[in-house]
DRENPA-3360 file (N, C-alpha, C; in nm, 2 decimals, always signed):
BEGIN
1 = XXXXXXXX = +0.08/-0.12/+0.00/+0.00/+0.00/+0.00/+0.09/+0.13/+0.00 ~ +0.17/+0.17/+0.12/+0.30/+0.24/+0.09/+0.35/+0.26/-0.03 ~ +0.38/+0.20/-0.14/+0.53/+0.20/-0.26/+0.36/+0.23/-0.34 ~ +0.28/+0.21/-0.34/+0.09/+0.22/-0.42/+0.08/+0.39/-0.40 ~ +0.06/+0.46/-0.27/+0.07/+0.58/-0.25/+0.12/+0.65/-0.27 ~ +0.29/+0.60/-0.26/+0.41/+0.72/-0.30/+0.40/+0.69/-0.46 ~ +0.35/+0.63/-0.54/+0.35/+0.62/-0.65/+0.20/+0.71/-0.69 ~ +0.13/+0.71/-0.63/+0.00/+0.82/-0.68/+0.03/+0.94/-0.61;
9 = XXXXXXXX = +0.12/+0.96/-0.52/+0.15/+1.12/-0.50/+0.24/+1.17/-0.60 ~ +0.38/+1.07/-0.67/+0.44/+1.10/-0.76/+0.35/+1.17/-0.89 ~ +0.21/+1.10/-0.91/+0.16/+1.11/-1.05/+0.12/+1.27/-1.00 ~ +0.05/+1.28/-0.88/-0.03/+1.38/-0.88/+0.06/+1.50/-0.82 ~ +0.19/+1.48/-0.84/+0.27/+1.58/-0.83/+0.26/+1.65/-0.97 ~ +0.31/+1.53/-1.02/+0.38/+1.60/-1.16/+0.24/+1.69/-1.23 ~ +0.10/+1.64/-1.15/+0.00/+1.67/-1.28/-0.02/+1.83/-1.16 ~ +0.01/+1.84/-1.07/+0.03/+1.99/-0.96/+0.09/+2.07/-1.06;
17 = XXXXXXXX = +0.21/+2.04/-1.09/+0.35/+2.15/-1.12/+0.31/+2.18/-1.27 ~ +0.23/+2.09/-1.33/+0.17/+2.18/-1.49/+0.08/+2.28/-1.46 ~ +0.16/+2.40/-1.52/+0.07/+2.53/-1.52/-0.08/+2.50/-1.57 ~ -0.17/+2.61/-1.53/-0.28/+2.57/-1.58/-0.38/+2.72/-1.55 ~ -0.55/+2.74/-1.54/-0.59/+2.79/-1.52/-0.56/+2.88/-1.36 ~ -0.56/+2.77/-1.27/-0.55/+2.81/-1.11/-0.35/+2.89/-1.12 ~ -0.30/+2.89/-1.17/-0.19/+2.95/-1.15/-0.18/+3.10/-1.22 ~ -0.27/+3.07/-1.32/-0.33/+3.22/-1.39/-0.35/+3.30/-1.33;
25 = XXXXXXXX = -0.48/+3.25/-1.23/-0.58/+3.36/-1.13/-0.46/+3.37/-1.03 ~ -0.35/+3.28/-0.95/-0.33/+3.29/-0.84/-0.18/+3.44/-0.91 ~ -0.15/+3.44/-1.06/-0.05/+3.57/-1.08/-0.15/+3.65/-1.07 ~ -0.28/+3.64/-1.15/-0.31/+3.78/-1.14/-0.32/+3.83/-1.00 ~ -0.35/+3.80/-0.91/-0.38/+3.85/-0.76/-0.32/+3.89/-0.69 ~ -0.16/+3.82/-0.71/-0.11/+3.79/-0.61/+0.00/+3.95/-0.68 ~ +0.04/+3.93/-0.79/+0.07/+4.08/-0.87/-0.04/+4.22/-0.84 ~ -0.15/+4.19/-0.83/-0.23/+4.29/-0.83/-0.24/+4.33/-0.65;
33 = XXXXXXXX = -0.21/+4.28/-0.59/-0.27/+4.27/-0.45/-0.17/+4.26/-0.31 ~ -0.06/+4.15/-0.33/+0.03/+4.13/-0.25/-0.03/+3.97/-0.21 ~ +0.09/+3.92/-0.17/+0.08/+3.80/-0.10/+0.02/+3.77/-0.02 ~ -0.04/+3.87/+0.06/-0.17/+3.80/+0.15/-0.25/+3.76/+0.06 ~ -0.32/+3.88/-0.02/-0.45/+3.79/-0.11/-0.46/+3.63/-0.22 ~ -0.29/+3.68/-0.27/-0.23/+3.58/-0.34/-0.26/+3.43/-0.27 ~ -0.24/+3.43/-0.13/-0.20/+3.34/-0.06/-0.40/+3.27/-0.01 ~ -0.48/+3.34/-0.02/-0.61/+3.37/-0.02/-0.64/+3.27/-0.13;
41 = XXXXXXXX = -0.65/+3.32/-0.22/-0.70/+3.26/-0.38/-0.62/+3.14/-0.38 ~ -0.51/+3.09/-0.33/-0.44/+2.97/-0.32/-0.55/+2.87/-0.21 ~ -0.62/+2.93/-0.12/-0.67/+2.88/-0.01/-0.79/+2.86/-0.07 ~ -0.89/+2.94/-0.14/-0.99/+2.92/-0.25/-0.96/+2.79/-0.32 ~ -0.87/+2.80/-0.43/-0.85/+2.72/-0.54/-0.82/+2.55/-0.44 ~ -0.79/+2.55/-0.30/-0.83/+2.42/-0.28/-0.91/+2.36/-0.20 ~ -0.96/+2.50/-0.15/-1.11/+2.46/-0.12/-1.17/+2.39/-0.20 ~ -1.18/+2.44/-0.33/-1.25/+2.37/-0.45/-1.19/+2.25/-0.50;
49 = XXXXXXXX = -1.12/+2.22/-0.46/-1.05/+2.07/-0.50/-1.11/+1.94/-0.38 ~ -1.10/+2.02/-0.26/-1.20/+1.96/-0.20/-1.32/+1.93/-0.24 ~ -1.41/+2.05/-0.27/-1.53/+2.00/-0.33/-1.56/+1.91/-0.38 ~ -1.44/+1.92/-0.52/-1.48/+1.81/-0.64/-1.42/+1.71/-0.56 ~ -1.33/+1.73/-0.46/-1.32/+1.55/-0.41/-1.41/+1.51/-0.34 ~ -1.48/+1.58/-0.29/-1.62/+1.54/-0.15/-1.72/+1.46/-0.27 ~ -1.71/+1.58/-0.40/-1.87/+1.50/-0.51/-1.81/+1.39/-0.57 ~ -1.64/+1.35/-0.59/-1.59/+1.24/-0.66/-1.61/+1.15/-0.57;
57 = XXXXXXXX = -1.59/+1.13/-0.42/-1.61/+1.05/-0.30/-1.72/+0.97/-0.31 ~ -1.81/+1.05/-0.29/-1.99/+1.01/-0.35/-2.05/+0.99/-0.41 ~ -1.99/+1.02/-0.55/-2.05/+1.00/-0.67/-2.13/+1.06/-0.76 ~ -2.13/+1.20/-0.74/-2.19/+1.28/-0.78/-2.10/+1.33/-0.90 ~ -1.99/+1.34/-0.86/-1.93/+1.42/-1.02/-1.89/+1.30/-1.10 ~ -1.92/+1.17/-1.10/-1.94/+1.11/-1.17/-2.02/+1.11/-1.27 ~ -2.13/+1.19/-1.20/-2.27/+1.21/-1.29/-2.25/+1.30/-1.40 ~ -2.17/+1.43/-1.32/-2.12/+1.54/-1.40/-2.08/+1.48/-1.52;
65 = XXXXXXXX = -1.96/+1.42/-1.51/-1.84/+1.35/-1.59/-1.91/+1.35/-1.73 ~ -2.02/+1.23/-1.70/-2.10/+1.17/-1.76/-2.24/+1.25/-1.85 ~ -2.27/+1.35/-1.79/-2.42/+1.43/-1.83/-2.32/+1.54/-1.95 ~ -2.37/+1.50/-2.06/-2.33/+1.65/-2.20/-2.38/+1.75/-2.10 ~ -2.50/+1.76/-2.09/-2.55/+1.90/-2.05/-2.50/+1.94/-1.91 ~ -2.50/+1.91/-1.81/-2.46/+1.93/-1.68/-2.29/+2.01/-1.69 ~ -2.19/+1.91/-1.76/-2.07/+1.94/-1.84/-2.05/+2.06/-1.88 ~ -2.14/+2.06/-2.01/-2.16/+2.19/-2.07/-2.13/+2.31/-1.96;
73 = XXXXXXXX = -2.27/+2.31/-1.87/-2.34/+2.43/-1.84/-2.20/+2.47/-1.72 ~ -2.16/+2.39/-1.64/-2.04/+2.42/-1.59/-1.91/+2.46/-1.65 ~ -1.91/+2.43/-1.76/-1.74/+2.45/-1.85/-1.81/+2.58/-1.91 ~ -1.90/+2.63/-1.97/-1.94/+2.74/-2.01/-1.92/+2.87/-1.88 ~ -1.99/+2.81/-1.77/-1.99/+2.95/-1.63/-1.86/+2.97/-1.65 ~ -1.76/+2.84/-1.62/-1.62/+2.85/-1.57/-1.55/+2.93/-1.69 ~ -1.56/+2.93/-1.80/-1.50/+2.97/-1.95/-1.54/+3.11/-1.94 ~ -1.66/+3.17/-1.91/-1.66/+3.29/-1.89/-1.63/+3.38/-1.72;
81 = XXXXXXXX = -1.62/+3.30/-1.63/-1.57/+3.34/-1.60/-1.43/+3.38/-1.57 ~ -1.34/+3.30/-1.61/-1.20/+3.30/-1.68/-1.18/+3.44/-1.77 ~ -1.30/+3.43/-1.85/-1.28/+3.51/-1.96/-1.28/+3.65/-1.92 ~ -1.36/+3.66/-1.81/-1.43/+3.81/-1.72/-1.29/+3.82/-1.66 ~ -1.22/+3.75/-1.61/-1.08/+3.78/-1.53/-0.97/+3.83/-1.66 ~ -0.95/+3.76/-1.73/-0.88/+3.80/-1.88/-0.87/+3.92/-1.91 ~ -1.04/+3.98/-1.91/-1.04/+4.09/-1.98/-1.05/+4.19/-1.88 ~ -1.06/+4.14/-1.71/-1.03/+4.26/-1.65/-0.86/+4.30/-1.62;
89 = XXXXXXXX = -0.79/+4.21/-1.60/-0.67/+4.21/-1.64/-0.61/+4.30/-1.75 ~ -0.68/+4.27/-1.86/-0.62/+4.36/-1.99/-0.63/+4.50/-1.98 ~ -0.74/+4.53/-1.91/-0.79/+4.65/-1.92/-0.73/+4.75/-1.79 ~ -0.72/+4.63/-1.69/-0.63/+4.75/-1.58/-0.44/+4.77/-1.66 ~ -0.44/+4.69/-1.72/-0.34/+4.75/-1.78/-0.26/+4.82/-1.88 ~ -0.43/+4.87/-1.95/-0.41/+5.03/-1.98/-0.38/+5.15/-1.87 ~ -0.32/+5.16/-1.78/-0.28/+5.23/-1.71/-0.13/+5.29/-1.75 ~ -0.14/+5.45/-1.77/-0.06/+5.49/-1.81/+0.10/+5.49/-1.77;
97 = XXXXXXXX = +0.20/+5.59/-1.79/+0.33/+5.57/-1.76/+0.36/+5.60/-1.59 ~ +0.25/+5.72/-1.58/+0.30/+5.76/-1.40/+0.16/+5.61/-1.35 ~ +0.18/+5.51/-1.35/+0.12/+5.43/-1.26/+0.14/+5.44/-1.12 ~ +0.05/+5.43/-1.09/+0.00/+5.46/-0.92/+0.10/+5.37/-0.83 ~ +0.12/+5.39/-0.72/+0.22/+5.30/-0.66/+0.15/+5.21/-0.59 ~ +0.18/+5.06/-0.56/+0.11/+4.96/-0.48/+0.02/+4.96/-0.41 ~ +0.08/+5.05/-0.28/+0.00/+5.10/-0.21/-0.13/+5.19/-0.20 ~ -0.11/+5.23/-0.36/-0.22/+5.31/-0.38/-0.35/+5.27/-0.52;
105 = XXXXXXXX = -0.27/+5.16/-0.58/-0.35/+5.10/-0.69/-0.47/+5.03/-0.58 ~ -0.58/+5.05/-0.72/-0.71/+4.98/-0.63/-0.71/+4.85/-0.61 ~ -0.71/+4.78/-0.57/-0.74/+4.61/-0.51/-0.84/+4.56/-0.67 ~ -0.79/+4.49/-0.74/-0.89/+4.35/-0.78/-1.02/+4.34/-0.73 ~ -1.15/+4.31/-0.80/-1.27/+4.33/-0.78/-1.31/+4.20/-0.67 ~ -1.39/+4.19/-0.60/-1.39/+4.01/-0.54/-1.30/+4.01/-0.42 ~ -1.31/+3.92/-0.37/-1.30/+3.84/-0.24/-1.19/+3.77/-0.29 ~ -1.09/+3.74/-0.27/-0.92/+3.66/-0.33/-1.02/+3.50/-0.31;
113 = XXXXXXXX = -1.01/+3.49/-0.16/-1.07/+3.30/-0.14/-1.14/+3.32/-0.23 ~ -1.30/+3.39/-0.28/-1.39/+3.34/-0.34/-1.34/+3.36/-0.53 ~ -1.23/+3.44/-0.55/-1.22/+3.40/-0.72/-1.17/+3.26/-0.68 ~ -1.05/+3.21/-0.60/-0.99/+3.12/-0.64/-1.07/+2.97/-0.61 ~ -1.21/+3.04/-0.51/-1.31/+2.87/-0.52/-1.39/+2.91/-0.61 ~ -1.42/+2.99/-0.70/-1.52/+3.01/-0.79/-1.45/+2.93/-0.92 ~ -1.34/+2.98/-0.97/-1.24/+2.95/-1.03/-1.24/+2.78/-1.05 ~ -1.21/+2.74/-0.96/-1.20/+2.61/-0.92/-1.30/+2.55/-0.94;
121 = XXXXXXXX = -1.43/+2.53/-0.89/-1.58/+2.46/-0.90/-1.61/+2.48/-1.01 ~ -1.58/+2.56/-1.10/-1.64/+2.57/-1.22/-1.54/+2.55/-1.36 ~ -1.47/+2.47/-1.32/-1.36/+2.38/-1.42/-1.40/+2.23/-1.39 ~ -1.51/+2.21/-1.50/-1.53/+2.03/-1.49/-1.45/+1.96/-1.53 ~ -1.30/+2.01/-1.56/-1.25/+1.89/-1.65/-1.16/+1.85/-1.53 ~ -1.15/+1.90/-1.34/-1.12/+1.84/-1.28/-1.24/+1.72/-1.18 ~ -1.37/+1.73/-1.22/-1.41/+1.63/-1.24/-1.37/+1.53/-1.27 ~ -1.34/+1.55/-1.43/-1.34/+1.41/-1.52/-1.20/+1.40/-1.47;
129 = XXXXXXXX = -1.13/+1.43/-1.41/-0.99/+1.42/-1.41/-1.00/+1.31/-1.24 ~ -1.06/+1.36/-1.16/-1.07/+1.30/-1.01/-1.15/+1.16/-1.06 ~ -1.26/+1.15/-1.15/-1.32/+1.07/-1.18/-1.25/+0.93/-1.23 ~ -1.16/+1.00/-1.33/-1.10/+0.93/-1.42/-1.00/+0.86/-1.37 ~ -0.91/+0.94/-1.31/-0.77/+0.93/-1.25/-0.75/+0.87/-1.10 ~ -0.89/+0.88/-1.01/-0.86/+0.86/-0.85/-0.88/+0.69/-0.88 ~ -0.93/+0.66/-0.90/-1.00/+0.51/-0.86/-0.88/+0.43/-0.92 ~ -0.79/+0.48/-1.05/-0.73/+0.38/-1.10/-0.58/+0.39/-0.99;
137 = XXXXXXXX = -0.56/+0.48/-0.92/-0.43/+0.50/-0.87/-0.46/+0.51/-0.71 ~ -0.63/+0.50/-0.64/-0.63/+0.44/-0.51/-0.55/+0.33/-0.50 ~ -0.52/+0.34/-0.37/-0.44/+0.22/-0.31/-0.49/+0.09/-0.25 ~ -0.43/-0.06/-0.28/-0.53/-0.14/-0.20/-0.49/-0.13/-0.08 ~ -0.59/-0.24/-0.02/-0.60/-0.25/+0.12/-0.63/-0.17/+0.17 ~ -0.75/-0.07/+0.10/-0.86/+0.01/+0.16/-0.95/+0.01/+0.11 ~ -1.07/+0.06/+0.15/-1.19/+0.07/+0.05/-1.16/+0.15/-0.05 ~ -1.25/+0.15/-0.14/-1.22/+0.32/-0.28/-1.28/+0.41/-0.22;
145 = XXXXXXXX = -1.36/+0.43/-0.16/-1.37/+0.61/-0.09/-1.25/+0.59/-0.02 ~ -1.25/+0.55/+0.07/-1.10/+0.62/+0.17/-1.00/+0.61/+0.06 ~ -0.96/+0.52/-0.03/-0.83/+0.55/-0.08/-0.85/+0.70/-0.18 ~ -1.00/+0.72/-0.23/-0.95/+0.85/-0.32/-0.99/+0.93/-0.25 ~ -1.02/+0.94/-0.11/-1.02/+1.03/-0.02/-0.87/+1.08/+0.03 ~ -0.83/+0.97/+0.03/-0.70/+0.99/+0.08/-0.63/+1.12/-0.04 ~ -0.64/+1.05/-0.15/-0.57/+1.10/-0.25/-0.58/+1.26/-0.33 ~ -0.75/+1.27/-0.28/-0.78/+1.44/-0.23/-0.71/+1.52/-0.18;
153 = XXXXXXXX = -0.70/+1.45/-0.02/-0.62/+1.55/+0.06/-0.48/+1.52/+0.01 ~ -0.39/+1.45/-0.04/-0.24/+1.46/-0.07/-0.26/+1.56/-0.20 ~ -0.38/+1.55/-0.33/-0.35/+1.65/-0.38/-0.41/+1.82/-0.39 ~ -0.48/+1.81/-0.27/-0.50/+1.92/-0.19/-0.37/+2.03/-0.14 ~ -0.34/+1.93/-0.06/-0.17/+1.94/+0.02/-0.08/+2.00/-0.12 ~ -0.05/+1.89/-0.21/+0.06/+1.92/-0.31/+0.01/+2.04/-0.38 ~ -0.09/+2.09/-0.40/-0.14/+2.18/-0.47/-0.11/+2.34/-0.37 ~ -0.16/+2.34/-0.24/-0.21/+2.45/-0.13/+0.01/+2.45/-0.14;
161 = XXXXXXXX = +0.07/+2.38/-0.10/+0.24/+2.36/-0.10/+0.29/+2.46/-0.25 ~ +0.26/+2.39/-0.37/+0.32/+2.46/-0.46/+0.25/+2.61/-0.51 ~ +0.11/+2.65/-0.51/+0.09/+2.75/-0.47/+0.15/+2.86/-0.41 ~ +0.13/+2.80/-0.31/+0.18/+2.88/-0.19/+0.32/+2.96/-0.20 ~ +0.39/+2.83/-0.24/+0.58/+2.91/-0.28/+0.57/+2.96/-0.38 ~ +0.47/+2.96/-0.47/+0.47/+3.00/-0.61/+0.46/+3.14/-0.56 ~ +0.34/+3.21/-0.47/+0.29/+3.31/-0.45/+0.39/+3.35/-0.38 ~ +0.50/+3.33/-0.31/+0.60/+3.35/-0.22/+0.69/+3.42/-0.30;
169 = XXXXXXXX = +0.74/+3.37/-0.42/+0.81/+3.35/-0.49/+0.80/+3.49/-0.56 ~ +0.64/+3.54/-0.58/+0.65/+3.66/-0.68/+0.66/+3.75/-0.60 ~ +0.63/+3.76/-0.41/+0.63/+3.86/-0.37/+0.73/+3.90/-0.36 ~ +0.84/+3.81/-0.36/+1.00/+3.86/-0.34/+1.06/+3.97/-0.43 ~ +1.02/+3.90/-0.55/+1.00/+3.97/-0.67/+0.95/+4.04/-0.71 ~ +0.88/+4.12/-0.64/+0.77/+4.19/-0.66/+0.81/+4.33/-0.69 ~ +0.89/+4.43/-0.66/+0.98/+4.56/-0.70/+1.02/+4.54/-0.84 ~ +1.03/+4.41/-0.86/+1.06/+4.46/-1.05/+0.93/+4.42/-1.12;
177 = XXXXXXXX = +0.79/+4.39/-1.03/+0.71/+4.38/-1.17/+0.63/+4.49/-1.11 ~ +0.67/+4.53/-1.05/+0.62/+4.73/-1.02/+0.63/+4.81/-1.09 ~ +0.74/+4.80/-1.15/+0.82/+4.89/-1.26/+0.67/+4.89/-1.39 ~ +0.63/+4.99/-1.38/+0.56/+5.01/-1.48/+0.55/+4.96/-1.64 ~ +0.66/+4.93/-1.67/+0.65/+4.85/-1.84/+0.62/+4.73/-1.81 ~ +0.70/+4.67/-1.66/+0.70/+4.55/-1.64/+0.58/+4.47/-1.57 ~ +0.54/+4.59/-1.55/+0.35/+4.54/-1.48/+0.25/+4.53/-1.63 ~ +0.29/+4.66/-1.69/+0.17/+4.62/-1.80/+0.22/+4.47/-1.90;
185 = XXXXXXXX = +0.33/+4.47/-1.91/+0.33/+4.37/-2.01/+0.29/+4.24/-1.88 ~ +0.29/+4.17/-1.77/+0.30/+4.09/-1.71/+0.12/+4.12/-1.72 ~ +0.04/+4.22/-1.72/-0.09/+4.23/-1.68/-0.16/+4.16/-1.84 ~ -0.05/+4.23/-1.93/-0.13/+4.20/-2.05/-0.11/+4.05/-2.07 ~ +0.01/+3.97/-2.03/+0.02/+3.84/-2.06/-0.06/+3.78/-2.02 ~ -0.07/+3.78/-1.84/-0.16/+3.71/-1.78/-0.31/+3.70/-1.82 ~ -0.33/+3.82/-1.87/-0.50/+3.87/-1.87/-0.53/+3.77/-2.02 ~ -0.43/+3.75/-2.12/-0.44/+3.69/-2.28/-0.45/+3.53/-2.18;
193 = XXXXXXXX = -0.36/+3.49/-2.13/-0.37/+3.34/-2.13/-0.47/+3.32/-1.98 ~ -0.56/+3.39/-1.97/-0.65/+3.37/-1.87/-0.77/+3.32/-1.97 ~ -0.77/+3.45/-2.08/-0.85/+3.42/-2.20/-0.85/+3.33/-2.29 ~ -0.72/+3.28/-2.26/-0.72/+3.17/-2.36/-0.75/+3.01/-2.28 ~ -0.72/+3.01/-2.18/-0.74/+2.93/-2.07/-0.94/+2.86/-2.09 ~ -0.99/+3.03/-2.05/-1.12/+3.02/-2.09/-1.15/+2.95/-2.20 ~ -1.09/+2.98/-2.36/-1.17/+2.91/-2.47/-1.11/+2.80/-2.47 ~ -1.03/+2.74/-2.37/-0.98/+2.59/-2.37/-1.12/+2.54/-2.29;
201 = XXXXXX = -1.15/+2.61/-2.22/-1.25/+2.58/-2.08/-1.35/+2.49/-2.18 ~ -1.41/+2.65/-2.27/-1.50/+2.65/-2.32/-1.56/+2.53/-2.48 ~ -1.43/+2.49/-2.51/-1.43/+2.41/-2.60/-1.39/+2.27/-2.58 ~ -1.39/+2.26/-2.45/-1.32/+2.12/-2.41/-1.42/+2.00/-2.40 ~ -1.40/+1.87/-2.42/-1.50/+1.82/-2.43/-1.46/+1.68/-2.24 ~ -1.61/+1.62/-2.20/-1.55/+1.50/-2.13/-1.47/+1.41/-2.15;
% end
């Protein structure tokens, strides 16, 4: 069961450390706001990982997985709202050459925890992903809820871990993406692959 675990923490490491949507939202915030909020929207984004593991436990996002329309109507909210973050991104960084200093730029619209669980619950393809992926890499010598329960919280854990230093990581850094050219081009990248993120959302299929 041990050498079974460390081998489904290995998988679900490596599938952590691929960028993705949740690392999107967690630059834009954590650039916009400071590392407290950063660190917030990290706390969000796995709240929602819990979710989908609470409805994968049960068997409810099984249903998801499985329903075209249920699917849909979730990858559509999540797609635009991705998209709504994209384009508010782009647009705070039309801000001109005397940009406001940190301390005085306005805060990001929203509650940091609630983008990063909104964020999160409304991306079904980690449904199909918990659906798909827990049951084959639970461990024996437990039942299958406790083992992909288990496997929740480890990638809960590896997720809330690499986050977290990620968001660490920018605050240190954070005096050179102050620098005015260096903010808008970092606002304009983030805000484009938030939006592109979305039409991945939005076109993806079960």
């Amino acid at each position: 069961m041990f050498v079974q675990l460390l081998a489904a923490t290995g998988v679900l490491a490596v599938l952590t450390l691929v960028p993705g949507p949740d690392m999107a939202v967690v630059t834009k915030r954590a650039l916009a706001s400071g590392w407290r909020d950063g660190l917030r929207t990290v706390g969000g984004i796995t709240a929602g990982l819990l979710v989908w593991g609470t409805l994968t436990v049960v068997g409810l996002a099984a249903v998801l997985a499985a329903s075209a329309t249920a699917y849909t109507v979730v990858k559509l909210l999540g797609a635009a709202y991705l998209g709504f973050l994209g384009v508010q991104t782009l647009w705070q960084s039309r801000r001109g050459r005397a940009a406001p200093a940190a301390a005085d730029a306005p805060s990001p619209v929203g509650n940091p925890w609630r983008t990063g669980l909104v964020g999160n619950v409304f991306n079904p393809k980690i449904a199909v992903f918990y659906t798909g992926l827990l049951p084959a890499l639970a461990p024996s010598g437990v039942s299958p809820r406790l083992g992909m329960a288990l496997l929740v919280l480890i990638h809960a854990a590896l997720t809330l871990s690499w986050l977290g230093g990620y968001v660490m990581v920018l605050a240190r850094a954070r005096s050179l993406f102050e620098k005015p050219p260096v903010r808008r081009a970092l606002d304009r990248v983030t805000g484009v692959v938030l939006i592109g993120f979305g039409i991945k959302v939005a076109t993806s299929q079960p």
